[in-house]
VODOVEX-761902 format. One record per residue (C-alpha): residue number from 0; residue in one letter; z, y, x. Coordinates in steps of 0.02 Angstrom, whole numbers. Each point is the difference from the previous one (the first is absolute). Example, Ala and Ser with C-alpha at 12.3 -4.5 7.8 and 13.67 -1.06 7.14 Angstrom:
residues 2
0,A,390,-225,615
1,S,-33,172,69
//
This chain:
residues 585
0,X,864,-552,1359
1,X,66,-171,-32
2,X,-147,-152,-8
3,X,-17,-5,-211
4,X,-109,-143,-45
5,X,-22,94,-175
6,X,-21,174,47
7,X,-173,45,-81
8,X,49,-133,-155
9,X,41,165,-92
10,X,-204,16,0
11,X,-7,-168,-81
12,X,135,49,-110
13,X,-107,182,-54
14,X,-140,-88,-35
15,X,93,-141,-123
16,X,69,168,-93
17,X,-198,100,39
18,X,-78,-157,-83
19,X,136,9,-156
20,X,-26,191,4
21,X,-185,-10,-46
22,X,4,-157,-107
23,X,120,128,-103
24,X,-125,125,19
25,X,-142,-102,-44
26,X,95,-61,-127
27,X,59,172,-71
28,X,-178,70,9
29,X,-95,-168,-105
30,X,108,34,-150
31,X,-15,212,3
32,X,-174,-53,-32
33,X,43,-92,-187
34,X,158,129,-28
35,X,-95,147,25
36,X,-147,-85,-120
37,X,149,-20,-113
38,X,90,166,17
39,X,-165,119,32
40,X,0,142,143
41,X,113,88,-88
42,X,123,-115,-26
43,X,-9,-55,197
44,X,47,172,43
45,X,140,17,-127
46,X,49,-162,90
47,X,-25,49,178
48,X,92,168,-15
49,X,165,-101,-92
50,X,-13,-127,169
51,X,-8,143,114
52,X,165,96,-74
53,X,67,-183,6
54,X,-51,-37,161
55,X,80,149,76
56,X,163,-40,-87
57,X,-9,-165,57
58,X,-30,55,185
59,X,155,111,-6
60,X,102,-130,-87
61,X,-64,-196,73
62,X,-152,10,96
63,X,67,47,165
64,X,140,-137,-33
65,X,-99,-142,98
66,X,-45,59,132
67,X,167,94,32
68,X,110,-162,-41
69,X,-87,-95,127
70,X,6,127,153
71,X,184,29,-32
72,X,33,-209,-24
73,X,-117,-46,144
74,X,93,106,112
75,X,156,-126,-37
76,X,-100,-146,13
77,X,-81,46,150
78,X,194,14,90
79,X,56,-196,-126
80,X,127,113,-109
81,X,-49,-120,-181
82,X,141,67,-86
83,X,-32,172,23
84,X,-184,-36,-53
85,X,68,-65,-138
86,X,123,131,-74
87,X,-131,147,32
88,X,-111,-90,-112
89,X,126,-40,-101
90,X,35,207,-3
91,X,-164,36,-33
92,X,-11,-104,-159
93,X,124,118,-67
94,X,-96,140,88
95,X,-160,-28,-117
96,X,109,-36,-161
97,X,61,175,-9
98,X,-135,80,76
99,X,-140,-94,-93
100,X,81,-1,-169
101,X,27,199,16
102,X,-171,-1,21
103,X,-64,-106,-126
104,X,96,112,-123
105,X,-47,163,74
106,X,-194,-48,-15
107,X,39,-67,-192
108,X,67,166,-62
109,X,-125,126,126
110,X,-130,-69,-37
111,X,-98,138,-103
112,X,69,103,179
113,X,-73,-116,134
114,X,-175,-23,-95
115,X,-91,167,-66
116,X,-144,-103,-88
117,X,97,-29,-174
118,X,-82,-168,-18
119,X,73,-64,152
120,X,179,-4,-53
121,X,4,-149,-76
122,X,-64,-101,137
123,X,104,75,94
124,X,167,-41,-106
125,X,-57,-173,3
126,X,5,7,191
127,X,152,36,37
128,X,115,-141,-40
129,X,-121,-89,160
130,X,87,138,125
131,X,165,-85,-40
132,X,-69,-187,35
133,X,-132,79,144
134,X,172,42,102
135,X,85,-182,18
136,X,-181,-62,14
137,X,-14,104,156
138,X,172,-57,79
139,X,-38,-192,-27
140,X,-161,45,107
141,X,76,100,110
142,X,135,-134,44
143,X,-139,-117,39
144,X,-100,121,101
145,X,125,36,108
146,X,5,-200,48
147,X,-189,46,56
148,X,-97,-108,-123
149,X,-96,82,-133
150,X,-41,-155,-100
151,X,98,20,-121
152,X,-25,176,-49
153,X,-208,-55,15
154,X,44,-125,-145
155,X,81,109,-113
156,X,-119,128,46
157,X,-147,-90,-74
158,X,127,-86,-144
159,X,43,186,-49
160,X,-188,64,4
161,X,-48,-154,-85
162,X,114,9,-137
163,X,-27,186,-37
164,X,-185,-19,-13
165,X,15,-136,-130
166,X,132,95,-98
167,X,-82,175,-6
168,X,-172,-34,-61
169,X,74,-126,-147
170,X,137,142,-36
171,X,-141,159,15
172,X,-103,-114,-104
173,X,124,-32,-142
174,X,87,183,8
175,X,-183,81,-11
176,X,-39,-115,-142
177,X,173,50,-87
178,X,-71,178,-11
179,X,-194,-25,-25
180,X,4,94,-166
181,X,66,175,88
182,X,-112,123,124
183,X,-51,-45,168
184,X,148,90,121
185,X,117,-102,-108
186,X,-67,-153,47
187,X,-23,35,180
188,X,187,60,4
189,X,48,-188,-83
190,X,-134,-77,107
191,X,84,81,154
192,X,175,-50,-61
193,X,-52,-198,-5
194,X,-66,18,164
195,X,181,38,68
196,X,74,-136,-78
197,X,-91,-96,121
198,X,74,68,162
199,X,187,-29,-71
200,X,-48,-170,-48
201,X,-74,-37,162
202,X,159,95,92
203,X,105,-107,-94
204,X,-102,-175,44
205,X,24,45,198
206,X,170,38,-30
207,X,23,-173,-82
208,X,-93,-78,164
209,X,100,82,145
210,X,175,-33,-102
211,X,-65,-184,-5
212,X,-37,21,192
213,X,168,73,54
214,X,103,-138,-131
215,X,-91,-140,129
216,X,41,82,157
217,X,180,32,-46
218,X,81,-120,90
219,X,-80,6,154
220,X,57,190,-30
221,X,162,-55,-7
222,X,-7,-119,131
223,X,-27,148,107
224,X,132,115,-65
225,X,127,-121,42
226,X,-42,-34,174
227,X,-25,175,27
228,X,201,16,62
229,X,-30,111,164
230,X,-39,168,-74
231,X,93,137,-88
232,X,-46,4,-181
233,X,-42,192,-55
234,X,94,82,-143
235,X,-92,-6,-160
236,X,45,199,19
237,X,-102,17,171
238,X,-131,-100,-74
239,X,-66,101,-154
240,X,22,143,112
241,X,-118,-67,121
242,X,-100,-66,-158
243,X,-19,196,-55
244,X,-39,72,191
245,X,-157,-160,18
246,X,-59,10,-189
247,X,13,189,-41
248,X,-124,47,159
249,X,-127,-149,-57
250,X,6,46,-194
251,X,-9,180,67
252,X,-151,-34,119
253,X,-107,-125,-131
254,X,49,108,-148
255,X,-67,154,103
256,X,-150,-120,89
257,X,-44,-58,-186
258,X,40,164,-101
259,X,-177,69,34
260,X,-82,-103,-137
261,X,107,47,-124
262,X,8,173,38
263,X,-176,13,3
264,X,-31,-66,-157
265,X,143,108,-76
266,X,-100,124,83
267,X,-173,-20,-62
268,X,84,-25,-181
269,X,77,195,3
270,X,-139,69,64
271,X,-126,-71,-92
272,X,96,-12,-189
273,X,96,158,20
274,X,-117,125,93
275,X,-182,-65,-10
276,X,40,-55,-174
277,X,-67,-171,14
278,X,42,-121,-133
279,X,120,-142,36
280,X,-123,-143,-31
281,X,-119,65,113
282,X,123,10,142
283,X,67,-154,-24
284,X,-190,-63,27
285,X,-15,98,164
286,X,177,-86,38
287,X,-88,-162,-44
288,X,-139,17,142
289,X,109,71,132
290,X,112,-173,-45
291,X,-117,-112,20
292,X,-54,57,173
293,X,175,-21,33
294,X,5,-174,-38
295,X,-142,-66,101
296,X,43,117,149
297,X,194,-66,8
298,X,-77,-190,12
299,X,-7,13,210
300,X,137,101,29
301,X,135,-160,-75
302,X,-50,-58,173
303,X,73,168,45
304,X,150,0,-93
305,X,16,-224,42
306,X,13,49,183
307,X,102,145,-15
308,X,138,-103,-86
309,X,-5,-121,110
310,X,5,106,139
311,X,167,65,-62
312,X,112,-143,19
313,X,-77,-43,189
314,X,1,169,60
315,X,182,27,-59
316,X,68,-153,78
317,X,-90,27,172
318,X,52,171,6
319,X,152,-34,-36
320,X,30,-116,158
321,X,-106,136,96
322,X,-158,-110,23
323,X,-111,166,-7
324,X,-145,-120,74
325,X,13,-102,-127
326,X,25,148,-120
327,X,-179,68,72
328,X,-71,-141,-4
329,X,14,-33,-181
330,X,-78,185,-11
331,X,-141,-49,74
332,X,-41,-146,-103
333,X,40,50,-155
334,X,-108,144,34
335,X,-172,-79,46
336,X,14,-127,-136
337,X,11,128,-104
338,X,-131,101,76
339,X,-113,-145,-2
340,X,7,-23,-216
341,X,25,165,-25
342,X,-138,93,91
343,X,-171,-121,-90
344,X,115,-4,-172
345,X,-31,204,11
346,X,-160,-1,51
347,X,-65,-132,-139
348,X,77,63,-114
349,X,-88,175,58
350,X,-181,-64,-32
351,X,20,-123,-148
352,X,141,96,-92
353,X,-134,-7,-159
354,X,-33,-200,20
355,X,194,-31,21
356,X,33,105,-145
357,X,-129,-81,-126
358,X,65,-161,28
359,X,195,34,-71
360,X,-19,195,-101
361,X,-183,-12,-67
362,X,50,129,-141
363,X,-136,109,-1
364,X,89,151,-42
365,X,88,24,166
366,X,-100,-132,117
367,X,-104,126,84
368,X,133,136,54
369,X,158,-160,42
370,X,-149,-60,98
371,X,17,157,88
372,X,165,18,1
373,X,18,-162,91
374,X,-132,66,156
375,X,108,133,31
376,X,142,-81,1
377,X,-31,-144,108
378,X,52,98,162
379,X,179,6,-69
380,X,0,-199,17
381,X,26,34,202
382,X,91,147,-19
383,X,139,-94,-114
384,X,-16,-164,90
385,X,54,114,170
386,X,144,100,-104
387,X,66,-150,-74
388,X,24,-87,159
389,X,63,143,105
390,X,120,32,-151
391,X,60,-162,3
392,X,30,11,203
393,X,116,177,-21
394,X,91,-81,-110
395,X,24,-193,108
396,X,60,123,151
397,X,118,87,-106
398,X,-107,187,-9
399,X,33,-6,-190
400,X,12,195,-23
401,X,-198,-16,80
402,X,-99,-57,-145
403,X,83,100,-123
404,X,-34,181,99
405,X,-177,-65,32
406,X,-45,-54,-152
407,X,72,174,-73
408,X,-106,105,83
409,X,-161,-113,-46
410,X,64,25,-184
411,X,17,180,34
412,X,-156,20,72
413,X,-103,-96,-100
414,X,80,39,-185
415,X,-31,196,57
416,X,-196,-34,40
417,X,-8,-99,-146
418,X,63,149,-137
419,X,-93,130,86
420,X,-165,-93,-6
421,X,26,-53,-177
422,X,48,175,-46
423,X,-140,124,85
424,X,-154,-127,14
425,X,-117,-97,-91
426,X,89,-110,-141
427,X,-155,-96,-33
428,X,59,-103,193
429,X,191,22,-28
430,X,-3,-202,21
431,X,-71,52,167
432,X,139,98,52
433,X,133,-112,-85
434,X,-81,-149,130
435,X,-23,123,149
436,X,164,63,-21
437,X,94,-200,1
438,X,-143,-29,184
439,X,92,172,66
440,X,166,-70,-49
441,X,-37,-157,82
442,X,-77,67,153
443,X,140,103,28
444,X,147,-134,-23
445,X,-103,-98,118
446,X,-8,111,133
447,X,182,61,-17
448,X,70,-179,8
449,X,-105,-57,147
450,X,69,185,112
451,X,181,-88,-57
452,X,-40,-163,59
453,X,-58,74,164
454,X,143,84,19
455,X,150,-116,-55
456,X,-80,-163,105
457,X,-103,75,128
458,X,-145,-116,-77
459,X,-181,48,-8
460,X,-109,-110,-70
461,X,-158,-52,70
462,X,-142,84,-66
463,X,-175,-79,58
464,X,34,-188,-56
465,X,133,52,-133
466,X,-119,125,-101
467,X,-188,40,94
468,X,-62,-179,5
469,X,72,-31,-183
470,X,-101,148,-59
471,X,-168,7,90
472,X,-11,-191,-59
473,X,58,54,-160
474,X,-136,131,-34
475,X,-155,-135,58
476,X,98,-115,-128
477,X,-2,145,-157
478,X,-205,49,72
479,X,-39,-201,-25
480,X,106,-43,-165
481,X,-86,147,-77
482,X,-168,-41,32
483,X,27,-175,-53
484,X,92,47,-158
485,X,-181,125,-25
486,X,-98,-122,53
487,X,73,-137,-113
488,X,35,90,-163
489,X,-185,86,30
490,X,-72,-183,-17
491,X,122,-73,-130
492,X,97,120,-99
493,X,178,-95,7
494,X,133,111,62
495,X,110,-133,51
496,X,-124,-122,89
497,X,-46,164,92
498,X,173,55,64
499,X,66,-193,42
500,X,-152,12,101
501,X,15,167,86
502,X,199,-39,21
503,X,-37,-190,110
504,X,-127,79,99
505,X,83,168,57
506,X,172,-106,3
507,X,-93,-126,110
508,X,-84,155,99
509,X,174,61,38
510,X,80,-141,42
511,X,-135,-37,159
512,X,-4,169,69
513,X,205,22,-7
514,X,-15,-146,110
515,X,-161,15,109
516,X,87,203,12
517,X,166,-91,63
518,X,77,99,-125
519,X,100,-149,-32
520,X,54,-146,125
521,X,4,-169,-32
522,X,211,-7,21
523,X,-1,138,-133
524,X,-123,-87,-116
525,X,119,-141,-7
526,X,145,105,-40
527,X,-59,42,-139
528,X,18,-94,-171
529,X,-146,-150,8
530,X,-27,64,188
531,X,-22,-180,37
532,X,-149,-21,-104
533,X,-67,169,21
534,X,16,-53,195
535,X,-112,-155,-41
536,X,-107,41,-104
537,X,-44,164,135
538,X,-7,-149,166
539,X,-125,-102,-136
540,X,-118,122,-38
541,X,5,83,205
542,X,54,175,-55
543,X,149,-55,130
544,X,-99,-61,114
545,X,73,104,159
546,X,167,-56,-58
547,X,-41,-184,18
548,X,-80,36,148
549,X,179,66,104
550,X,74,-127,-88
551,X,-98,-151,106
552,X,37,120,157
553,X,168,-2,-31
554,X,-21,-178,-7
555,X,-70,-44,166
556,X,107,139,74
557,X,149,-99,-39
558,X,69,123,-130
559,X,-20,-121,-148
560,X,180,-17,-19
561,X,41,154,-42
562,X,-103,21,-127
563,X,50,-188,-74
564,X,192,84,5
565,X,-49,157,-121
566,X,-83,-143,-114
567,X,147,-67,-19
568,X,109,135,-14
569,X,-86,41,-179
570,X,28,-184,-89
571,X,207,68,-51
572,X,-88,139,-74
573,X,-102,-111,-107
574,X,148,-98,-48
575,X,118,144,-39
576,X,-121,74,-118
577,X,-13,-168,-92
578,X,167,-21,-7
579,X,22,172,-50
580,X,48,-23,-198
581,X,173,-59,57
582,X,99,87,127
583,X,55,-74,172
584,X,155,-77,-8
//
C-alpha cells in the first residue's frame, strides 16, 4: 500500500458531513415540535404517511444518485481521466431529468394510490414536484463527493433543512388558518400540506447553493479537462450504459434497504382501517407516535449514513488500484467510530426515551406510548448504523447485487411477522409489533450484510474494542444518567435541567472508561473530528495518563522522532479540509 499522507482524512471528512447530518436533524426535529402544535397529531400523521410514499419514490428515483455518481466518478479520478469525470456527470444530469421528472409526474397523478389515508393526498401532490429538483440536487453532490470533500454537501445540507423549517411552519400556519371554519381532519390534511411546502422550498434553496458551488469551480474543471489529453474519452453510449448497471443496483438496494418504512406503514393502515375497522384519524395518531420515535432515533445514525458516504468514494478508488489494505483499513475505522456514537446514543436513548421525548413532542395525547416507542427502538440505532455501513462497503467493492438480495429477505421476513402478529394477536399493542417487526428487519439486514462482507473481503472486524468495551461502558453510562435525571427532576421538577444533567454526566462517564478500557487509543482519538481537543482535554484531566506515560519512554528511548513524523503527517489534512470549498486545481 503506497505511503498516503491523507488516508484516514475520509474520517475527518465523515465527521464534517456526521456534524451537518445532525445539525439537520436537530434542526428537523426543533421545528416538528411548533408544526405538529400547528397541524395536531392527526395532521402529523397525515403528513408523515405523504413523506413516507414520497420518500420511497424519491429513493427509487434520486436518492441513491449521490452516492452512486461519486463511486463511478472517483474511480476516474482516482486513475487522472478529468474528461471522462466530466461527461459521466454530464450523462447523469440527463439521467435524473428523465428519470426524476417521470417521477415527479407519476407521484402527482398516484397519489390517492401511493397513500391509503385520504387526507394524505394532498401533501403528497404537493411533494412531488421536489423529486424532480431532489435528482440534480443529488448529482451536484455527488460530483463533489466523489472529489472526497463533503463540505459542500454539509452546507447545503443545513441551508436545505434550514430553509424548509422556516417555510413549513409559516405555510402549515397560514394553510390551517385558510380552513379554520371546516372540521378538524380538514385542517390537519391542509396543515400537513403546508408542511411539505417546506421540504420543496428547502430542496430548492440547496439546489440554488451547490449550482452556485459548481458555477465557481468551473474553470478549474475545465482547466482539468483540457490537460487531460492521454486517455481515451468513453462514448456517451458506453457511459449511460454503465450509468444504468452502477445506479439501477444502488436505487435497487436503498429503495429495497428503505422500503420497510413505507411498507409498514401501508401495512398497519390496511390492517387496521380495513379489517379491525379502525377509523382513519385514529390511525393516523398511532402513525403520529411511531413517527416521532423515528425522528429522535435517526439523529445518531446521520453519523451512520456521514461515514458510509464517505466511505464510498475511498473504498472505490483504493479498490480499484487493488490497495485491499487500505480498503480494510478504512473498514476498520469507519467501523469503531461508528461503534463508538452509536452504541451510548442507543443506550441513552433506552433509559431517558420519556425525558428526550418531553422536551420536542410534549403532546399529551401520544407522549406516554412515543415515549415507548422510542425505548424499543433504540437498539435499531446500532443495528442501522452497522447495515448502513456494510451496505455502503458491497457496494464501494462492486457486490451491488448484495444489498439488494439481503435487504429482500429482511423485508420478507419482517413484513410476514409483522401481518401475522397484527392479524391473530392483541390489537390493543399492534404499535408493538409494528416496532418489533422494523428491530427484526434491522437485525436481520445487519447480520446478512456483515456474512457478505466476510465473505467478499475476507475482513472480520474486531469485536472486543470495536463493540464490548463500547457497551459495558455504555450500560454504567445509561445506570448513572438515569439516576441523575431521578435524582434531579425528584428535587426540582424541570425536565430539561434534569436530562442536560443526566446527558454531561453519563456522556462524561463514557468518555473516561472508553479510554481508561483502551477501547479507544490515543492515534484513533485524534482521527476523529476534534480528536485533537478530545486528545487534550483527556492528557489535562489524566484519564490518559498511561498514554503520556509511553510517550516520555519513547522519549528517552530515542523513538521521539517517529512519533514527531506522524504529527506532521496530519497538518495537509488540516489544510485540505479548509481548503475544501474549492477544488484542487
Amino acid at each position: 500500500m503506497p505511503n498516503n499522507k491523507k488516508r484516514d482524512g475520509f474520517i475527518m471528512q465523515a465527521g464534517i458531513l456526521a456534524s451537518a447530518g445532525i445539525i439537520v436533524r436537530i434542526i428537523g426535529l426543533l421545528y416538528n415540535t411548533p408544526l405538529v402544535a400547528i397541524i395536531g397529531d392527526e395532521g402529523f400523521g397525515y403528513y408523515d404517511s405523504a413523506y413516507a410514499a414520497y420518500s420511497i419514490v424519491l429513493l427509487i428515483s434520486s436518492y441513491s444518485i449521490p452516492s452512486a455518481v461519486s463511486k463511478v466518478i472517483a474511480q476516474r479520478l482516482a486513475v487522472k481521466e478529468y474528461r471522462n469525470a466530466h461527461r459521466i456527470f454530464q450523462c447523469a444530469f440527463i439521467y435524473v431529468l428523465v428519470v426524476g421528472g417521470i417521477a415527479s409526474l407519476f407521484v402527482f397523478f398516484g397519489a390517492g394510490y401511493l397513500v391509503k389515508l385520504n387526507s394524505a393526498v394532498l401533501p403528497l401532490r404537493i411533494l412531488a414536484p421536489t423529486i424532480f429538483f431532489s435528482g440534480i440536487l443529488g448529482v451536484l453532490r455527488g460530483y463533489f463527493q466523489a472529489h472526497k470533500t463533503m463540505v459542500q454537501t454539509s452546507i447545503s445540507q443545513i441551508i436545505e433543512q434550514l430553509v424548509n423549517a422556516g417555510v413549513s411552519i409559516a405555510m402549515a400556519y397560514v394553510l390551517v388558518q385558510m380552513v379554520a371554519d371546516q372540521d378538524g381532519t380538514t385542517r390537519a390534511s391542509f396543515g400537513a400540506a403546508g408542511g411539505t411546502i417546506g421540504t420543496g422550498a428547502g430542496v430548492l434553496a440547496g439546489l440554488l447553493f451547490m449550482a452556485g458551488i459548481y458555477a465557481l469551480n468551473k474553470k478549474t474543471i475545465y482547466r482539468r479537462i483540457e490537460r487531460d489529453t492521454g486517455h481515451k474519452d468513453e462514448s456517451y453510449k458506453d457511459i449511460f450504459k454503465m450509468i444504468l448497471m452502477v445506479i439501477t443496483p444502488f436505487i435497487l438496494s436503498t429503495g429495497i434497504y428503505n422500503v420497510n418504512n413505507f411498507l409498514d406503514k401501508t401495512i398497519y393502515q390496511q390492517i387496521m382501517i380495513y379489517v379491525k375497522n379502525v377509523e382513519e384519524a385514529v390511525v393516523a395518531t398511532d402513525l403520529s407516535a411511531v413517527a416521532k420515535g423515528t425522528k429522535i432515533a435517526n439523529i445518531p445514525i446521520a453519523l451512520a449514513s456521514a461515514m458510509a458516504t464517505a466511505l464510498i468514494p475511498g473504498i472505490s478508488s483504493d479498490f480499484a488500484k487493488g490497495y485491499l489494505d487500505g480498503v480494510k483499513h478504512k473498514i476498520a475505522k469507519s467501523v469503531k467510530v461508528t461503534m463508538l456514537i452509536s452504541i451510548p446514543s442507543a443506550v441513552g436513548l433506552g433509559v431517558l426515551a420519556k425525558p428526550v421525548m418531553m422536551v420536542i413532542f410534549h403532546q399529551p395525547d401520544t407522549l406516554d406510548i412515543a415515549s415507548m416507542l422510542l425505548s424499543c427502538m433504540a437498539v435499531t440505532v446500532i443495528l442501522y448504523a452497522l447495515s448502513t455501513l456494510t451496505q455502503a462497503i458491497l457496494q464501494s467493492v462492486g457486490r451491488m447485487k448484495t444489498p439488494i438480495v439481503n435487504a429482500s429477505l429482511a423485508v420478507l421476513l419482517h413484513a410476514a411477522v409483522m401481518i401475522l402478529l397484527m392479524l391473530f394477536l392483541d390489537t390493543r399493542y399492534s404499535l408493538y409489533y409494528y416496532v418489533g417487526s422494523t428491530v427484526l428487519y434491522a437485525l436481520v439486514l445487519c447480520v446478512l450484510n456483515q456474512i457478505s462482507v466476510h465473505r467478499a473481503l475476507g475482513y472480520n472486524q474486531e469485536i472486543d474494542r470495536t463493540f464490548f468495551r463500547p457497551f459495558i461502558a455504555a450500560i454504567f453510562m445509561g445506570a448513572a444518567a438515569f439516576g441523575v435525571y431521578q435524582g434531579v427532576y425528584y428535587l426540582i421538577k424541570v425536565n430539561i435541567v434534569a436530562l442536560l444533567l443526566a446527558v454531561i454526566i453519563g456522556a462524561a462517564l463514557y468518555f473516561i472508561l472508553v479510554i481508561r478500557w483502551r477501547a479507544v487509543t490515543e492515534d484513533e482519538l485524534r482521527s476523529m473530528p476534534k480528536g485533537h481537543l478530545l486528545v487534550y482535554i483527556a492528557q489535562r484531566t489524566g484519564i490518559m495518563k498511561e498514554e503520556r506515560k509511553a510517550a516520555v519512554s519513547d522519549r528517552r528511548t530515542g523513538r521521539s522522532g517517529k512519533r514527531k513524523k506522524k504529527k506532521k503527517k496530519r497538518k495537509p489534512v488540516k489544510e485540505e479540509i479548509a481548503d475544501d470549498y474549492w477544488l484542487d486545481d
